[in-house]
Backbone bond lengths (Angstrom), bond angles and torsions (degrees), N, CA, C in turn:
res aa  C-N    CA-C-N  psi(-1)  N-CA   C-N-CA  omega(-1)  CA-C   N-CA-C  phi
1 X - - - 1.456 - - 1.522 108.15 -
2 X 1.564 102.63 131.33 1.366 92.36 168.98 1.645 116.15 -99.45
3 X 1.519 98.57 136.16 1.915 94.66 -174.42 1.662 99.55 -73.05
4 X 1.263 113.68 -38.60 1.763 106.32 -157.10 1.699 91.65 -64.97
5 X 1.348 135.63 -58.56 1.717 146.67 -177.74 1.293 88.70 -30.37
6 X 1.816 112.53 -87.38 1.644 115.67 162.61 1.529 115.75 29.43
7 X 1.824 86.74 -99.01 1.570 123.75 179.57 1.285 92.67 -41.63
8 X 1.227 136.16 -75.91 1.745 130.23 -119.99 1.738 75.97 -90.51
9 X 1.254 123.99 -59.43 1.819 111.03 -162.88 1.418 111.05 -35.36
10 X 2.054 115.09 -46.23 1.085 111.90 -146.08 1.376 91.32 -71.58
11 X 1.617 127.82 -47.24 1.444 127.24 -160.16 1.098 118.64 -66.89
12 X 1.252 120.24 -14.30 1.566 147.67 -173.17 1.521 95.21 -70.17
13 X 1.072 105.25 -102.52 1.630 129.88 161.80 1.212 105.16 -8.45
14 X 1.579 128.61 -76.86 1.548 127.18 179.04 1.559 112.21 -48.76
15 X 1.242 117.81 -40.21 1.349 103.40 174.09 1.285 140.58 -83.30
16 X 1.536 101.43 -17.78 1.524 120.81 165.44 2.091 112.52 -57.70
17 X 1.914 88.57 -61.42 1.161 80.76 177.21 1.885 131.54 -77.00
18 X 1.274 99.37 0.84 1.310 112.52 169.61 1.427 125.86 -77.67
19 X 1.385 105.19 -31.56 1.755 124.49 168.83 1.620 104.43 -72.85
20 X 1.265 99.89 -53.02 2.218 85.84 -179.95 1.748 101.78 -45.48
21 X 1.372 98.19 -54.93 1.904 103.12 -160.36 1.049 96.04 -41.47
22 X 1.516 117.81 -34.87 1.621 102.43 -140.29 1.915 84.77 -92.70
23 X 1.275 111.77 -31.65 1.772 100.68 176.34 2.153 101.50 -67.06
24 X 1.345 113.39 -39.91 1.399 76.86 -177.72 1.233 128.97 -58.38
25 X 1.131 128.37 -30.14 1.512 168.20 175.03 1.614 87.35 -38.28
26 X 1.307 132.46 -44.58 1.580 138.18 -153.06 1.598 84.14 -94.81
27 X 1.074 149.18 -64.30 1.347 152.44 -99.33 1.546 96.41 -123.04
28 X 1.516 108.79 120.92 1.083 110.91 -167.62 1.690 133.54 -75.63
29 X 1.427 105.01 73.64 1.414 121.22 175.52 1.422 124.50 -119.69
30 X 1.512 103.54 147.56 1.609 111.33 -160.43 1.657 108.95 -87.74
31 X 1.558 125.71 161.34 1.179 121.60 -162.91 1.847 99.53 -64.15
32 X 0.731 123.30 -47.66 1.370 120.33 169.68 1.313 150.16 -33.32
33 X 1.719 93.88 -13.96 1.067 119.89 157.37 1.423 127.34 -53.83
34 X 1.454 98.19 -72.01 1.447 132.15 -168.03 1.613 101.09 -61.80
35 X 1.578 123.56 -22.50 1.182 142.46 -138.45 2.021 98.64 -108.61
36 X 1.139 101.85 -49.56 1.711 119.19 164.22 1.420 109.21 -81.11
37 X 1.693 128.99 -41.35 1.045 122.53 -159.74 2.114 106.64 -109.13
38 X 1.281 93.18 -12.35 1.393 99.99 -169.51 1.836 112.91 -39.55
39 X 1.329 99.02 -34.34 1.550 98.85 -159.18 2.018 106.97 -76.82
40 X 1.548 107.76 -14.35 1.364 83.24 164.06 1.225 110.66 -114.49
41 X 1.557 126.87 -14.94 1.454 135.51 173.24 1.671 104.75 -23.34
42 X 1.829 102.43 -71.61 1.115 118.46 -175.80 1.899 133.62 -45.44
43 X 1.557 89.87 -46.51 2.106 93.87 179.49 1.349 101.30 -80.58
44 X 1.392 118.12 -38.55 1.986 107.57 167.88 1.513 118.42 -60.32
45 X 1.336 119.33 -32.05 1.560 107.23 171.41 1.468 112.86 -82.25
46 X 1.097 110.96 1.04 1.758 118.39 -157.09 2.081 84.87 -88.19
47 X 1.732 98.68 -47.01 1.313 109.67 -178.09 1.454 124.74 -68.65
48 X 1.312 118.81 -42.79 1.276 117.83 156.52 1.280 134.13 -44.44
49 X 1.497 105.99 -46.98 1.701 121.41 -176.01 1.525 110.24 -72.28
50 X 1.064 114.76 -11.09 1.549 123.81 165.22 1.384 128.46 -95.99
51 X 1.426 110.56 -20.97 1.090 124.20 160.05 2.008 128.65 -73.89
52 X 1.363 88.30 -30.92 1.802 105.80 175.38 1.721 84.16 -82.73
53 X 1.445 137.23 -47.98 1.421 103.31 -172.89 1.443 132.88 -76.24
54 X 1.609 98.85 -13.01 1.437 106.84 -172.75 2.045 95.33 -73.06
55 X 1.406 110.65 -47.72 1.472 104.39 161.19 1.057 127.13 -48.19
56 X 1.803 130.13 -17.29 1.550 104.90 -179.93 1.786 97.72 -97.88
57 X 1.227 111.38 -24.93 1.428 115.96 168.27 1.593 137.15 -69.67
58 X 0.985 96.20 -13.22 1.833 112.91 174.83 1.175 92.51 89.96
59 X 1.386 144.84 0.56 1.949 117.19 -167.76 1.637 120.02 -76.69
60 X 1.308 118.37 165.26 1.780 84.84 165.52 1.296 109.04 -105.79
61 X 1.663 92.91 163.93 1.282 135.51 173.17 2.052 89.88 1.33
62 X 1.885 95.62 -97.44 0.840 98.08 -156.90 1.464 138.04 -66.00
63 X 1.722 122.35 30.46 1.278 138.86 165.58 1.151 93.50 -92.23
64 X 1.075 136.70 -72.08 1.656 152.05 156.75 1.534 94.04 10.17
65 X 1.316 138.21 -88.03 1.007 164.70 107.93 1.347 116.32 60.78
66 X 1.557 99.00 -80.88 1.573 135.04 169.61 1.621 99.02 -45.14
67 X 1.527 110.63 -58.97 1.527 112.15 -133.11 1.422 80.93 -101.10
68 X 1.292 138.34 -4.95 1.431 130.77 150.37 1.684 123.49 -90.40
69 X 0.743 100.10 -8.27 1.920 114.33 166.07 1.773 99.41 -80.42
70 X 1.544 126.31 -54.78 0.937 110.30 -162.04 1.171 104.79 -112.59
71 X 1.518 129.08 19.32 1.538 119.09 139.32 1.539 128.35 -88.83
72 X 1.754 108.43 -8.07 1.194 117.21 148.62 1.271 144.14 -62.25
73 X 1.317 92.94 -33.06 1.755 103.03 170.99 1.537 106.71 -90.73
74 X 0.724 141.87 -12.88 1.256 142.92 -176.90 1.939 100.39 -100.12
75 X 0.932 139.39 -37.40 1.079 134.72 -170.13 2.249 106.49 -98.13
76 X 1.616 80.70 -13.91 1.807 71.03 163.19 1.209 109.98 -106.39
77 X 1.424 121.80 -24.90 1.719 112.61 148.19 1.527 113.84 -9.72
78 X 1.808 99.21 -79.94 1.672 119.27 -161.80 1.590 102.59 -48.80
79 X 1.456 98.03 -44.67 1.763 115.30 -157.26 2.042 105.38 -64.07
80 X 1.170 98.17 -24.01 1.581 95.58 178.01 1.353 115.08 -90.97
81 X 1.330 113.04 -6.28 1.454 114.84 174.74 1.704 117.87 -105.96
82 X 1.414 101.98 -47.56 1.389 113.46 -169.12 1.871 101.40 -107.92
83 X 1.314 128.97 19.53 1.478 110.05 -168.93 1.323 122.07 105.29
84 X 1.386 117.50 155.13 1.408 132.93 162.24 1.559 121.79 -47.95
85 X 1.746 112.71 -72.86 1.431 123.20 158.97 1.478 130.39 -37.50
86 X 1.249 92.96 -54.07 1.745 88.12 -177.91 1.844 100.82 -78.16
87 X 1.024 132.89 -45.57 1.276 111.34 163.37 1.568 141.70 -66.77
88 X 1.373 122.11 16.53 1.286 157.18 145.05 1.506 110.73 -58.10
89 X 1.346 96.81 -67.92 1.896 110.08 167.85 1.186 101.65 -30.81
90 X 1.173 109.98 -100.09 1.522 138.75 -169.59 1.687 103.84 -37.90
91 X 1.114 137.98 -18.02 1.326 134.59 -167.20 2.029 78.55 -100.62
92 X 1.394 104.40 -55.25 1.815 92.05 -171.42 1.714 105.16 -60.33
93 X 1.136 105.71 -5.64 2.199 96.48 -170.02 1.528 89.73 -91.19
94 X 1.394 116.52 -29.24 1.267 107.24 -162.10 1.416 109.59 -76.16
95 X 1.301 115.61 -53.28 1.360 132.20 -177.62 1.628 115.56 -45.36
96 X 1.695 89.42 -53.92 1.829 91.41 168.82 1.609 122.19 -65.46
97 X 1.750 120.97 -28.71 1.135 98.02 -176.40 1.721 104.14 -80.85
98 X 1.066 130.06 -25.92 1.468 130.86 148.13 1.483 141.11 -14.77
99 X 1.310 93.13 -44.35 1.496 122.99 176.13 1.554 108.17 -87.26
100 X 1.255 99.22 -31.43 1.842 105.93 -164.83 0.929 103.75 -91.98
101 X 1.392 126.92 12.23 1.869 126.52 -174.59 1.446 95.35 -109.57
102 X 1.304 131.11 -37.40 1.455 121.81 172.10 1.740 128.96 -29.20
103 X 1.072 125.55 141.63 1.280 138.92 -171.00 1.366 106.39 -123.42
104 X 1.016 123.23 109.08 2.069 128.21 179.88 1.829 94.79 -70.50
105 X 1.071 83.57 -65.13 1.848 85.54 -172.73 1.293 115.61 -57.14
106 X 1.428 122.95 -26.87 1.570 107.79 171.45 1.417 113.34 -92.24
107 X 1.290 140.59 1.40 1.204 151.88 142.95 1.139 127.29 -49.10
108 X 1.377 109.75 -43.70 1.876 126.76 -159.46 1.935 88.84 -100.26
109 X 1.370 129.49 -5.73 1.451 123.27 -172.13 1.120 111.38 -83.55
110 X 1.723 127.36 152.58 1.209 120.84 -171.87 1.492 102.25 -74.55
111 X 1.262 132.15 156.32 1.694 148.10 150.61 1.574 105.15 -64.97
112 X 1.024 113.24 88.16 2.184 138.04 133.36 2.097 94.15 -1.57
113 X 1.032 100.47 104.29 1.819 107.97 170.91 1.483 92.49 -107.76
């Protein structure tokens, strides 16, 4: 595991997805929106916002991907039991330790024929 990847995904991520909230938050729509529309609003921004971090981080796409699929499922796990927030957490711990398992150098190595 890398701790620094770790670090940088999770803060990455939290702030990415903290900057949309805070633009939907601006944009003039009623709770009812979010309320009929919430359920895909949320895993498409969940997907995007992982996708803008895997771009500020160099990873590709499709780890990005992974480690937002399975901090989603894991954080709507939490979210149906314990809440919205705390399963937010758990979707950002997941995603980062996801992210933090990547290896550049064993990626970038040639494949053994």
């Amino acid at each position: 595991m890398n701790q620094g990847l770790f670090l940088r995904a999770l803060l990455v991520q939290a702030l990415v997805v903290g900057a949309l909230f805070g633009l939907l938050l601006l944009l003039p729509l009623d709770e009812d929106f979010f309320a009929d529309y919430g359920f895909a609003i949320g895993p498409v921004s969940w997907l995007a916002c992982s996708l803008v971090t895997a771009r500020l981080l160099s990873l590709p796409a499709g780890l990005a991907l992974f480690a937002a699929l399975a901090g989603g499922v894991a954080g709507t796990l939490v979210g149906l039991v314990a809440g919205h927030a705390p399963g937010l957490v758990i979707s950002l711990l997941v995603f980062a330790a996801s992210c933090g398992g990547y290896d550049r150098e064993r990626d970038a190595a040639p494949l053994d024929a």
